[in-house]
C-alpha positions as CSV (number, residue, x, y, z in Angstrom):
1,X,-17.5,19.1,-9.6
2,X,-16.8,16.2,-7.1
3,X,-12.6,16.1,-6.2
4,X,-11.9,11.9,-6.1
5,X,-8.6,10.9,-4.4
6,X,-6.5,8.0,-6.7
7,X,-4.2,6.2,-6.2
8,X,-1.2,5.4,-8.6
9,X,1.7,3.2,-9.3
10,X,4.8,4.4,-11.7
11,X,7.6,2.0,-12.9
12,X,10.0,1.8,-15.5
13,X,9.8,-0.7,-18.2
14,X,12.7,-0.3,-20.9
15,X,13.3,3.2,-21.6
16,X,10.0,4.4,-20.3
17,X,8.2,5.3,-17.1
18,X,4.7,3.4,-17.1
19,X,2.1,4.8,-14.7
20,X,-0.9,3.4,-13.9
21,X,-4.4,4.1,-11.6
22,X,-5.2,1.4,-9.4
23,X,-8.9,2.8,-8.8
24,X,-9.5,2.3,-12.6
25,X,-8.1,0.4,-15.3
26,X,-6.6,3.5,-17.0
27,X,-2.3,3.3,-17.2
28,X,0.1,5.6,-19.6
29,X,3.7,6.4,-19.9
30,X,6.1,9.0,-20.8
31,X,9.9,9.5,-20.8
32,X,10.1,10.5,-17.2
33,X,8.0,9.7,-14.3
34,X,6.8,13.0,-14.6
35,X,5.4,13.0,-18.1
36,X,4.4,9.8,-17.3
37,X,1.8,11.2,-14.7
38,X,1.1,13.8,-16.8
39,X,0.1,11.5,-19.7
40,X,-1.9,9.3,-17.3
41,X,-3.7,12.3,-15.6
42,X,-5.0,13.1,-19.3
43,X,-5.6,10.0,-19.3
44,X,-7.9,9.8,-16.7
45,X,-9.8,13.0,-17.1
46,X,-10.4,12.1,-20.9
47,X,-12.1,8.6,-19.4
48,X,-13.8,10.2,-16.4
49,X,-15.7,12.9,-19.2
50,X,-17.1,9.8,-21.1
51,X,-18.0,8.1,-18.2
52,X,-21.1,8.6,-16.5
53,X,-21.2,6.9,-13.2
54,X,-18.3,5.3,-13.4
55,X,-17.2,2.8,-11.0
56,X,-14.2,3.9,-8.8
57,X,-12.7,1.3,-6.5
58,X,-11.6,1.9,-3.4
59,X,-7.6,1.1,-2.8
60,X,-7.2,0.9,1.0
61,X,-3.1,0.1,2.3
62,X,-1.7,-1.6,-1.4
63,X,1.2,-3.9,-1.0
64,X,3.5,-5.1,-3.8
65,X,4.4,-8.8,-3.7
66,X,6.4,-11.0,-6.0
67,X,5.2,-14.1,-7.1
68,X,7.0,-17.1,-8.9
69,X,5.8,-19.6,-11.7
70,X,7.4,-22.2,-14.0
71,X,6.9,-20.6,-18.0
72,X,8.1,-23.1,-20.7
């Protein structure tokens, strides 16, 4: 069994906590950040068992920026 580092964002959107893996398009949420993590732990070990050589991208330094756009 090969230990991979990920890394994770959490926010809250509503009345949830959404967490989601960077490395892979995996994300869940839960009440609190912690189930939250929880849920998208699960998450990712239920995706990593079906996956066989599955793709991890590296996430070196992320940085959060805000953009702005005109919606009508």
């Amino acid at each position: 069994m090969k230990k991979i580092q990920l890394k994770n964002i959490i926010w809250k959107e509503g009345e949830y906590y959404v967490a989601q893996c960077l490395n892979v398009d995996i994300s869940s949420f839960g009440d609190n950040k912690k189930d939250a993590l929880n849920n998208l732990n699960e998450a990712l070990e239920l995706y990593f068992e079906d996956e066989k050589g599955s793709s991890i991208a590296e996430v070196k330094n992320p940085e959060l920026f805000t953009s702005s756009l005109n919606h009508v």
